[in-house]
py3Dmol code that shows the C-alpha trace and the ligand (Angstrom):
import py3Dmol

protein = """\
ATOM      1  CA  UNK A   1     -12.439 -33.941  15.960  1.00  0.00           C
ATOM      2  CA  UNK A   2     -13.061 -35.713  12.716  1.00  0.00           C
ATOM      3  CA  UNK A   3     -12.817 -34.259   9.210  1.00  0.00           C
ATOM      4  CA  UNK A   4     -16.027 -35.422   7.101  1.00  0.00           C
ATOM      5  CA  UNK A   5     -16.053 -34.910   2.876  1.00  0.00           C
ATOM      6  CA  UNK A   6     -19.829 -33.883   2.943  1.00  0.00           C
ATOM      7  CA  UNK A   7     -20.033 -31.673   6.167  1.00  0.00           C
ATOM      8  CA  UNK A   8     -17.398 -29.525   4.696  1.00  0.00           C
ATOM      9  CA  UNK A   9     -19.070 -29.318   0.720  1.00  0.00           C
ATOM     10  CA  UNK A  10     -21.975 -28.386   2.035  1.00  0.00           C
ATOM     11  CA  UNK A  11     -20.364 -25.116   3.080  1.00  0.00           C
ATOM     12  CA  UNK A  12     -19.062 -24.417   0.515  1.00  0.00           C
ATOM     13  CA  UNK A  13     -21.271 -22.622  -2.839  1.00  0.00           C
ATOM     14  CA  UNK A  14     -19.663 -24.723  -5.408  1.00  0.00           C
ATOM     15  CA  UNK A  15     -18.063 -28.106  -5.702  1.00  0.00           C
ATOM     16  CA  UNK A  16     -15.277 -28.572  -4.521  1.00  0.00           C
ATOM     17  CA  UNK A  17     -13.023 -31.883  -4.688  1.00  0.00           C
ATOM     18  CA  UNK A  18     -12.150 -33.030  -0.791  1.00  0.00           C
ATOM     19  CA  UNK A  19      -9.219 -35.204  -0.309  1.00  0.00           C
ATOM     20  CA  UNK A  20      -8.790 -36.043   4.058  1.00  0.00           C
ATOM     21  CA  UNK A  21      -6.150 -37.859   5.658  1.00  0.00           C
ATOM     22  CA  UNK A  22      -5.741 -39.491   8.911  1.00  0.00           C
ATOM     23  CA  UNK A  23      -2.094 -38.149   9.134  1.00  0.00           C
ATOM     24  CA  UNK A  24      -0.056 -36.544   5.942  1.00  0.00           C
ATOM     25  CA  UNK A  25       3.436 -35.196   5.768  1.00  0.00           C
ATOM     26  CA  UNK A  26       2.104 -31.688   4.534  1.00  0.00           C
ATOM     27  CA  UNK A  27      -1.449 -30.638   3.234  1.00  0.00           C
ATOM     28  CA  UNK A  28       0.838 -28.007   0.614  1.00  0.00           C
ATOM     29  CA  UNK A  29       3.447 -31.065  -0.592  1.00  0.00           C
ATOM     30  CA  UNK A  30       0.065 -33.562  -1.371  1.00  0.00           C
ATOM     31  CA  UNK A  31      -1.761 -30.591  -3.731  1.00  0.00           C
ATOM     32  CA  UNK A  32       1.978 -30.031  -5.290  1.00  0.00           C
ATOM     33  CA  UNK A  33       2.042 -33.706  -6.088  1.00  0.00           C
ATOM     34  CA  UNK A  34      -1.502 -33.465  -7.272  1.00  0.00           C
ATOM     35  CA  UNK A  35      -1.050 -30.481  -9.332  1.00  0.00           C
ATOM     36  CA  UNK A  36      -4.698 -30.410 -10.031  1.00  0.00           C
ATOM     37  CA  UNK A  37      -7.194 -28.662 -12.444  1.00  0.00           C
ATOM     38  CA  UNK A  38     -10.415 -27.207 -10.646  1.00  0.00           C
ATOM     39  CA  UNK A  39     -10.486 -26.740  -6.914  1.00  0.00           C
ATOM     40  CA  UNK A  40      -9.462 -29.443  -4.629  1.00  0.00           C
ATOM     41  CA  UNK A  41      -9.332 -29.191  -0.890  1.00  0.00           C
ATOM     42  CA  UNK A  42      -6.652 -31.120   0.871  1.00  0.00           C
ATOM     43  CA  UNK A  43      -7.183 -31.374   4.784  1.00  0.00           C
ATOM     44  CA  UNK A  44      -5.997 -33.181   8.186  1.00  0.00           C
ATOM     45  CA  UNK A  45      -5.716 -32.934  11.319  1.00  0.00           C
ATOM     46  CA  UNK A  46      -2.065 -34.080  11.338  1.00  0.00           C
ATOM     47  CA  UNK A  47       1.139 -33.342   9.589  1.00  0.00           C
ATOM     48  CA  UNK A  48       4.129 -34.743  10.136  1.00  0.00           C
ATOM     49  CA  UNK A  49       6.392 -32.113   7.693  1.00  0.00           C
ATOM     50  CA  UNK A  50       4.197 -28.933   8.230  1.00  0.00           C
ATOM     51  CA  UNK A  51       6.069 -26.481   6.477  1.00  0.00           C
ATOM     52  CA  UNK A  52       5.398 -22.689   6.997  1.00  0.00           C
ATOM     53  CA  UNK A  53       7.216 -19.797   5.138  1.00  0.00           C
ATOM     54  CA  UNK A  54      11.058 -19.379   5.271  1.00  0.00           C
ATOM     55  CA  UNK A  55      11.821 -22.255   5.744  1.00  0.00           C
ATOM     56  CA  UNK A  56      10.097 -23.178   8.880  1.00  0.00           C
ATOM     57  CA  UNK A  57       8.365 -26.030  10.218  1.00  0.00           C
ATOM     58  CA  UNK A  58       5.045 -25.685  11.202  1.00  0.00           C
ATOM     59  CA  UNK A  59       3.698 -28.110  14.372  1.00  0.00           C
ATOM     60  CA  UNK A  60       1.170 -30.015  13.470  1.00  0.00           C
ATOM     61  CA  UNK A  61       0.332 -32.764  16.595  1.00  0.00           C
ATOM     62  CA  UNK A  62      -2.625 -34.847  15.968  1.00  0.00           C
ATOM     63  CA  UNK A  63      -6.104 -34.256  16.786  1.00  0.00           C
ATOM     64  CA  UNK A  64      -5.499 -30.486  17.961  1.00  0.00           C
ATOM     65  CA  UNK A  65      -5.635 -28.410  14.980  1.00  0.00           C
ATOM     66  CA  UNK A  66      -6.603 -28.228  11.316  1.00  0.00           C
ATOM     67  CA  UNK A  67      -4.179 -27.989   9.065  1.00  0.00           C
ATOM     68  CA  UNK A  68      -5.672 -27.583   4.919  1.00  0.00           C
ATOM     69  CA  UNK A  69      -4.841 -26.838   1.676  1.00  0.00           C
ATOM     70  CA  UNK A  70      -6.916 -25.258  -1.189  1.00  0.00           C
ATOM     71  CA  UNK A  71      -5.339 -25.549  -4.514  1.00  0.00           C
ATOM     72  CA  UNK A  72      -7.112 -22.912  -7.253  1.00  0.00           C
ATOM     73  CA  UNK A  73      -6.715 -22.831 -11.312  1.00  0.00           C
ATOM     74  CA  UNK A  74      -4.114 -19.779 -11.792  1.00  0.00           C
ATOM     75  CA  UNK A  75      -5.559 -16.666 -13.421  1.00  0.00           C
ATOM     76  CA  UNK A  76      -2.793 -14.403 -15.034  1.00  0.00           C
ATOM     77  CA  UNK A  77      -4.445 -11.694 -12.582  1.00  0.00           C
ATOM     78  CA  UNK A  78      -4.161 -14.224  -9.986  1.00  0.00           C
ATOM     79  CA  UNK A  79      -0.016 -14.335  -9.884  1.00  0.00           C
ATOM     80  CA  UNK A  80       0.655 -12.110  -7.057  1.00  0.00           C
ATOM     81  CA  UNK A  81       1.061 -14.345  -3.780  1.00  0.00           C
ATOM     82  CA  UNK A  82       1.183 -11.727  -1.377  1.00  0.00           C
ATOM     83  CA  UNK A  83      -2.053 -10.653  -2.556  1.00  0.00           C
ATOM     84  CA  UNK A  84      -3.372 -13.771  -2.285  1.00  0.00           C
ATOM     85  CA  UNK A  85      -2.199 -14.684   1.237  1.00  0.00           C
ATOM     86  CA  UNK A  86      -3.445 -11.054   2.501  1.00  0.00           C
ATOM     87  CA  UNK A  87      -7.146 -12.063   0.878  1.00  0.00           C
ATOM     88  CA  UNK A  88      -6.331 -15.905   2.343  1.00  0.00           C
ATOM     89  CA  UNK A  89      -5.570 -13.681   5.595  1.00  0.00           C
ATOM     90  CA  UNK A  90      -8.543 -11.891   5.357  1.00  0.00           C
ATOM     91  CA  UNK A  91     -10.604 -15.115   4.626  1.00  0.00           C
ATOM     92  CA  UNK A  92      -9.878 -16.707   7.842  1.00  0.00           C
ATOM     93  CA  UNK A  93     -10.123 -14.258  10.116  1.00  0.00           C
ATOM     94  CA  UNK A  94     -13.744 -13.945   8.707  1.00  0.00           C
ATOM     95  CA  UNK A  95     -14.376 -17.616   9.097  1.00  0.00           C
ATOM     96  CA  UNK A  96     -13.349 -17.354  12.603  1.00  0.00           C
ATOM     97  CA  UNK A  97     -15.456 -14.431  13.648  1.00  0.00           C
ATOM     98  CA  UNK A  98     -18.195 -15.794  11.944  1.00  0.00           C
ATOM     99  CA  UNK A  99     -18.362 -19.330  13.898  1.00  0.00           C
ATOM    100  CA  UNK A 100     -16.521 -17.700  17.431  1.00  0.00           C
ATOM    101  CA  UNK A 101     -16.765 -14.966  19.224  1.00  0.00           C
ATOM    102  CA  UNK A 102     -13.599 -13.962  18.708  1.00  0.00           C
ATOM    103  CA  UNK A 103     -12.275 -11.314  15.738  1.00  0.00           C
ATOM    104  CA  UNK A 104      -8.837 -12.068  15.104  1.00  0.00           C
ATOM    105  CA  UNK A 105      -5.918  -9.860  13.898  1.00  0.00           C
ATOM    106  CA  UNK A 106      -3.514 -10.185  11.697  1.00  0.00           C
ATOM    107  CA  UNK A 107       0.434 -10.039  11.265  1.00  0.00           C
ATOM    108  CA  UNK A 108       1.831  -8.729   7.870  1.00  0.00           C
ATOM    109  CA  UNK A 109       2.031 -10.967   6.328  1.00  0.00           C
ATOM    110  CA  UNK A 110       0.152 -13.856   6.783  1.00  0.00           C
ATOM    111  CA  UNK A 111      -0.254 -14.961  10.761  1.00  0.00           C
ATOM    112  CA  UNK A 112      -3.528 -14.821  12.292  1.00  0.00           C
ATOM    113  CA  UNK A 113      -3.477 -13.630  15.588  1.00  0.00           C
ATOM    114  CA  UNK A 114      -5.573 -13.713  18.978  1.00  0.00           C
ATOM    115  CA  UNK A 115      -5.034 -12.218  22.100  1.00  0.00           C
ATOM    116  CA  UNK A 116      -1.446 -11.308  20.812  1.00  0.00           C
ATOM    117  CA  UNK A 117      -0.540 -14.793  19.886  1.00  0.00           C
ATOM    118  CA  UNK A 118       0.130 -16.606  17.012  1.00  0.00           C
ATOM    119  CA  UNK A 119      -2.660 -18.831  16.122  1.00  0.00           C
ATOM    120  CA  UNK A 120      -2.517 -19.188  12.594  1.00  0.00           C
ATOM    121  CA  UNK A 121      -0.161 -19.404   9.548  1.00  0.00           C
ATOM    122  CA  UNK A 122      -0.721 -19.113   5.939  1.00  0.00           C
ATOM    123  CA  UNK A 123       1.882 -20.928   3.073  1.00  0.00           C
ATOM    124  CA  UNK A 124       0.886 -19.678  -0.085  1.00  0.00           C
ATOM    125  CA  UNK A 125       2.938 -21.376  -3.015  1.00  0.00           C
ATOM    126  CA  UNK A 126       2.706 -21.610  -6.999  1.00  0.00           C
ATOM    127  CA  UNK A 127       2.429 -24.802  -8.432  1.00  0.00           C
ATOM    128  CA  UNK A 128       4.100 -25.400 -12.103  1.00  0.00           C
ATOM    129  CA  UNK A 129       3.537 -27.818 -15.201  1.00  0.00           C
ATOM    130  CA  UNK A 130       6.094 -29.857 -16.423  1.00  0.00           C
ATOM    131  CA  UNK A 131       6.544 -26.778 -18.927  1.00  0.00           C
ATOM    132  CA  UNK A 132       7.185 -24.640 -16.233  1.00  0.00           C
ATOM    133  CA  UNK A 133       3.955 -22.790 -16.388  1.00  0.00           C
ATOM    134  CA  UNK A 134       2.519 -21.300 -13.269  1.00  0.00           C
ATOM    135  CA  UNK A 135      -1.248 -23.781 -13.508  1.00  0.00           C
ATOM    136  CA  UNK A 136      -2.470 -23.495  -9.893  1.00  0.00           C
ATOM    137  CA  UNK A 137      -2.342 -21.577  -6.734  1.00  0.00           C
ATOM    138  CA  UNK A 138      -2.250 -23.825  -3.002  1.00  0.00           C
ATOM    139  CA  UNK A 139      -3.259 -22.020  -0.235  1.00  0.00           C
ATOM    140  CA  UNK A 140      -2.023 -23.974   2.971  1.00  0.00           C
ATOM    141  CA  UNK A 141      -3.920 -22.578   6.312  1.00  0.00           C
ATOM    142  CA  UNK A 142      -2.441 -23.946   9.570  1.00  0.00           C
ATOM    143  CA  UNK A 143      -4.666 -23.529  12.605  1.00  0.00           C
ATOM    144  CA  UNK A 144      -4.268 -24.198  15.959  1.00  0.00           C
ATOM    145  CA  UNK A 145      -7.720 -25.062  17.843  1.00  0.00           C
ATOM    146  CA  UNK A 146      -7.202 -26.009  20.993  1.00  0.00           C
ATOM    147  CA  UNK A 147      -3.228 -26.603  20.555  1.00  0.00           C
ATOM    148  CA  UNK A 148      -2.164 -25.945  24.157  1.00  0.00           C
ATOM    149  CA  UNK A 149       1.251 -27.086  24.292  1.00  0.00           C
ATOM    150  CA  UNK A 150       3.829 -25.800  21.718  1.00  0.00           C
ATOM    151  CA  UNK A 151       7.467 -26.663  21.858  1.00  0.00           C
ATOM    152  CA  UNK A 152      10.089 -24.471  23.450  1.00  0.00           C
ATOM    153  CA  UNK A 153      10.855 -22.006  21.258  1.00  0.00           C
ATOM    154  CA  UNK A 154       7.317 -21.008  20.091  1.00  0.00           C
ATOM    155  CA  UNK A 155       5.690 -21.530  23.388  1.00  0.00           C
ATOM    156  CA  UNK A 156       5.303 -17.966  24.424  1.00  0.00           C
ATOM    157  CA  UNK A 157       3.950 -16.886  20.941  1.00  0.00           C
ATOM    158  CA  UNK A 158       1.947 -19.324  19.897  1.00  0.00           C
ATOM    159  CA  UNK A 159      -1.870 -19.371  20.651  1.00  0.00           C
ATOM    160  CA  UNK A 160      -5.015 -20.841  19.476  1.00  0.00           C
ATOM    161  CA  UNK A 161      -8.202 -20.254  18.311  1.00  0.00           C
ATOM    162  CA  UNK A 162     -10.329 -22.547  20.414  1.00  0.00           C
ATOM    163  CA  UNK A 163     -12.778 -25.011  20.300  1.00  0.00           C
ATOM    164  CA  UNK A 164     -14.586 -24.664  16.926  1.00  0.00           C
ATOM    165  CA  UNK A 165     -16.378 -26.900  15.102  1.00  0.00           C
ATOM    166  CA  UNK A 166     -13.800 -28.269  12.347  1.00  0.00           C
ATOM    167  CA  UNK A 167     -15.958 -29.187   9.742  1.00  0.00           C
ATOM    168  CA  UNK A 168     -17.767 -25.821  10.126  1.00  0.00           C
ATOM    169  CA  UNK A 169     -14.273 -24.324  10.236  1.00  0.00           C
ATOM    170  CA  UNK A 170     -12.660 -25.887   7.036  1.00  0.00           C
ATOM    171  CA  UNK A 171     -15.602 -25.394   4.867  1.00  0.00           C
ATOM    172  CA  UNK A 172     -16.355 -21.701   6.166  1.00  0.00           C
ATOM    173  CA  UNK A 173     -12.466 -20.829   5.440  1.00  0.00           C
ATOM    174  CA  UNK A 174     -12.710 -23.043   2.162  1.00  0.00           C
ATOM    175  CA  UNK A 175     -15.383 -20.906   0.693  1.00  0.00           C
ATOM    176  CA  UNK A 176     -14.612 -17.764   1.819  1.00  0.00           C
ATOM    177  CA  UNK A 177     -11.238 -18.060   0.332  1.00  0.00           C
ATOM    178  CA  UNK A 178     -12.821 -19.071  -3.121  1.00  0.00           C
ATOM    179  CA  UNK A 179     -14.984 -15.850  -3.025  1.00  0.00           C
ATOM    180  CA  UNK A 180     -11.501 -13.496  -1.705  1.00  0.00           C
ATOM    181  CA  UNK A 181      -9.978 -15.137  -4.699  1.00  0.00           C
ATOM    182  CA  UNK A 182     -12.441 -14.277  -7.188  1.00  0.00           C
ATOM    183  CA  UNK A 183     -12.372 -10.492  -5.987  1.00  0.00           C
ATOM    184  CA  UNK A 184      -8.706  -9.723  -5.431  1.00  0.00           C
ATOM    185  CA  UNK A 185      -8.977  -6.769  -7.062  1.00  0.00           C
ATOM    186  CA  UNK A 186     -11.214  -5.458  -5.124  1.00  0.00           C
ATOM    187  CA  UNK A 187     -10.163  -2.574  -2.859  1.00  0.00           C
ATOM    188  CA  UNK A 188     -12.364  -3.948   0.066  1.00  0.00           C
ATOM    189  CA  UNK A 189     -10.012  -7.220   0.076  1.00  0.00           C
ATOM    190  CA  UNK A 190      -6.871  -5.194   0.925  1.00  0.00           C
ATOM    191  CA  UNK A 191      -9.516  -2.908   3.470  1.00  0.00           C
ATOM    192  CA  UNK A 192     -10.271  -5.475   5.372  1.00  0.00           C
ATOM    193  CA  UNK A 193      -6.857  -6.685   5.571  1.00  0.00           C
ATOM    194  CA  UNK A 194      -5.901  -3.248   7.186  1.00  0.00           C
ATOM    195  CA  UNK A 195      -8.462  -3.368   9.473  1.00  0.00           C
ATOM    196  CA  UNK A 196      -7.838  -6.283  11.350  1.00  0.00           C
ATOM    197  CA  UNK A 197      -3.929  -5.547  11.091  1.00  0.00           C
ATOM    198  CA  UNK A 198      -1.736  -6.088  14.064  1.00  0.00           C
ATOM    199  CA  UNK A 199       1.000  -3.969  12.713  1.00  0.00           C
ATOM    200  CA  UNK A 200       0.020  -0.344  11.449  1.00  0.00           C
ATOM    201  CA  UNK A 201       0.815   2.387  13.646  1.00  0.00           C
ATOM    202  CA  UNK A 202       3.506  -0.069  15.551  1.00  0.00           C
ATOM    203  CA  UNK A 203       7.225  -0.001  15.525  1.00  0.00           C
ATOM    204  CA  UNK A 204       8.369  -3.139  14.423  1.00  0.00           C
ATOM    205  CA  UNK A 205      11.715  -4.287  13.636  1.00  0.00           C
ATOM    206  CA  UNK A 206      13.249  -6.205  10.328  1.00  0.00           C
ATOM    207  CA  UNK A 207      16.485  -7.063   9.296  1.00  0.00           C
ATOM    208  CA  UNK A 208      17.463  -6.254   5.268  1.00  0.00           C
ATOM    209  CA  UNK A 209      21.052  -6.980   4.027  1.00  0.00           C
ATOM    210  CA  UNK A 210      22.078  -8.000   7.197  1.00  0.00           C
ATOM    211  CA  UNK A 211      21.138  -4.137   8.720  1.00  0.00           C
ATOM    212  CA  UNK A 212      18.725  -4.152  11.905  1.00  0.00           C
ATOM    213  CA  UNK A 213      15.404  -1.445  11.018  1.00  0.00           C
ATOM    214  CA  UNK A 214      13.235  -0.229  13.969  1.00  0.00           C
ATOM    215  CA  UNK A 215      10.554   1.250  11.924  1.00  0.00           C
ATOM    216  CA  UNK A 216       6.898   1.892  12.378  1.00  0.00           C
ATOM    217  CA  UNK A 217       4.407   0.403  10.636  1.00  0.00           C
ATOM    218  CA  UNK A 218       2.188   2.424   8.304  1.00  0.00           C
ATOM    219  CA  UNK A 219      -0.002   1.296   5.621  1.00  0.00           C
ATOM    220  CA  UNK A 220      -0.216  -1.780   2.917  1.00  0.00           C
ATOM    221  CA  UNK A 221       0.455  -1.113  -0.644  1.00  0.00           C
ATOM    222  CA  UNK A 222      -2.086  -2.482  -3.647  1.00  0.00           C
ATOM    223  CA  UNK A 223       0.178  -5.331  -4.042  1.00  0.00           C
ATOM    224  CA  UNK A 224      -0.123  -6.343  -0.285  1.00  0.00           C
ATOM    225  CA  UNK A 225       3.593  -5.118   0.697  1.00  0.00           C
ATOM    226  CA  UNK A 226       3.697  -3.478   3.992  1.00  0.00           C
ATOM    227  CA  UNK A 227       4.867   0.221   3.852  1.00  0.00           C
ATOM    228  CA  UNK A 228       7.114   0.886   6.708  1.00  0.00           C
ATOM    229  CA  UNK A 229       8.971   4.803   8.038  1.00  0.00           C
ATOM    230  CA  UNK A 230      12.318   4.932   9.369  1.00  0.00           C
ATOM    231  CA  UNK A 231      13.214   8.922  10.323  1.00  0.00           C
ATOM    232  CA  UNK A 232      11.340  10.207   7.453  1.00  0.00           C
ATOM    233  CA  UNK A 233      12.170   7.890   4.590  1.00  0.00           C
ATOM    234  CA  UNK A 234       9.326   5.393   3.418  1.00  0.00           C
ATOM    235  CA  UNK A 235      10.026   1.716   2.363  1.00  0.00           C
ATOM    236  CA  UNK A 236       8.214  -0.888   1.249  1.00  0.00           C
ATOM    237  CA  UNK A 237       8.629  -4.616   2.097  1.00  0.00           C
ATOM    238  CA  UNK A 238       7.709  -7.195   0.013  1.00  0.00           C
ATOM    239  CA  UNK A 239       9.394  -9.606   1.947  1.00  0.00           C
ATOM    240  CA  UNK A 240      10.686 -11.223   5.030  1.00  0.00           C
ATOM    241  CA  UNK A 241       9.767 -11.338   8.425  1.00  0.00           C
ATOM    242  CA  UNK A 242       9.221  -8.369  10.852  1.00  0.00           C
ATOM    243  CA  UNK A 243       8.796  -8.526  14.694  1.00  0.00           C
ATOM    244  CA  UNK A 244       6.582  -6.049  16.755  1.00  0.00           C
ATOM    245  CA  UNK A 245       7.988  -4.273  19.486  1.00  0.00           C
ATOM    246  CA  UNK A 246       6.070  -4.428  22.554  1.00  0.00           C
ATOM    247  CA  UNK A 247       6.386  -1.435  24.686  1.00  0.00           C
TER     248      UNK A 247
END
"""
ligand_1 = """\
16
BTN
C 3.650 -20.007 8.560
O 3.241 -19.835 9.703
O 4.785 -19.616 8.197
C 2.765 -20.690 7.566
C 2.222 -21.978 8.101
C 1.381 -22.722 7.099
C 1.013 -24.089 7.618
C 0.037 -24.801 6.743
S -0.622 -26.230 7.518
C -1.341 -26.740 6.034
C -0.320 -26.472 4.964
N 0.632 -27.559 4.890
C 1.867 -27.173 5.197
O 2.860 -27.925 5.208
N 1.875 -25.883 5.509
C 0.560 -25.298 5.408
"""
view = py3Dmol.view(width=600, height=400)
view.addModel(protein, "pdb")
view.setStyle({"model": 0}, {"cartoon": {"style": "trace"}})
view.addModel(ligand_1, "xyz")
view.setStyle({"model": 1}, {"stick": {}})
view.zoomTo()
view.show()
């Protein structure tokens, strides 16, 4: 499993800078020191800081997953990061199919999943000047190839996406996210996102101000919130976690 510059441009339709490590604390903390100005692609195949939304860690062991980060220019159009992890979403699962046999699904708002597990997480962050100004867009995609053993407490929800080619892999997801990113508005973007969803037409279960919802699941909104009905009254989230309930 070894990351090569040219293997992974010659996926992708236009340049794009490559920067690979050996080992890296986080793909997303290198492209926020970088802050950079046209696309650069930051990639490894082991982090020792992963860091996935909320807060969380994400595990990154050596030599079992891919673990990248696409930094973008910002477009003024471009400022909504749920969008653009649901079209980073959608990217990815398309990558996947594409080079697998497998279609994965995915969980608002940004885990991929396969055969019910987690296999893949999305950290999409803004990236300022030192004005302040929003300049770029990372895109940090976490994927867990043939990742077998997880500690305790993800072990029975985390999963992987098996034995792919990485180089195939990284450029396929790198240049399909440039081309979701280009059409966010698009309709189709937010389609596709439905269609491979894991949560419509399931209850799930959130927590807001400290209150416990069982809702079901039943659409996502322009802006890629998840629209959720709790006995008769709509609500959408924009944030936050949900669970599904099985059964
Ligand atoms: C999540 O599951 O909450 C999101 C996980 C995102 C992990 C990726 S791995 C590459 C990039 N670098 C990080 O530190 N995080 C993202």
């Amino acid at each position: 499993m070894k990351l090569n510059p040219e293997k992974i441009q010659a996926y992708c339709p236009e340049p794009v800078a490559v920067c690979l490590y050996d080992s890296i604390d986080s793909t997303n903390n290198e492209a926020k020191r970088r802050v950079d100005h046209g696309i650069c692609l930051y990639a490894t195949t082991h982090q020792t800081a992963g860091r996935g939304r909320r807060g969380h860690s994400f595990y990154s062991p050596k030599d079992t997953g891919l673990y990248m980060t696409l930094s973008l220019p910002l477009s003024e159009s471009a400022a909504n990061v749920q969008k653009i992890t649901c079209a980073a979403a959608v990217a990815v699962c398309e990558a996947v199919s594409s080079l697998s046999g497998i279609d994965p699904q995915i969980k608002w708002v940004n885990d991929i999943y396969v055969n019910g597990k987690k296999a893949a997480g999305i950290l999409t962050e803004l990236v300022s000047d030192s004005d302040n100004r929003p300049r770029a867009v990372i895109i940090g995609i976490g994927m867990n190839l043939c990742t077998e053993r997880f500690p305790e407490e993800f072990a029975a929800s985390a999963g992987n996406l098996g034995d792919i080619e990485i180089n195939a892999l990284c450029g396929t997801v790198t240049a399909k996210l440039i081309d979701c990113y280009a059409h966010l508005d698009d309709n189709s973007i937010l389609e596709k996102y439905k269609e491979r969803s894991f949560c419509i037409g399931r209850t799930i279960r959130y927590t807001q101000n400290e209150i416990i919802h069982i809702a079901t699941a039943i659409d996502i909104d322009d802006g890629g919130g998840l629209i959720v009905e709790e006995n008769g009254t709509l609500t959408t989230l924009n944030s936050g976690e949900i669970s599904i309930m099985i059964g």
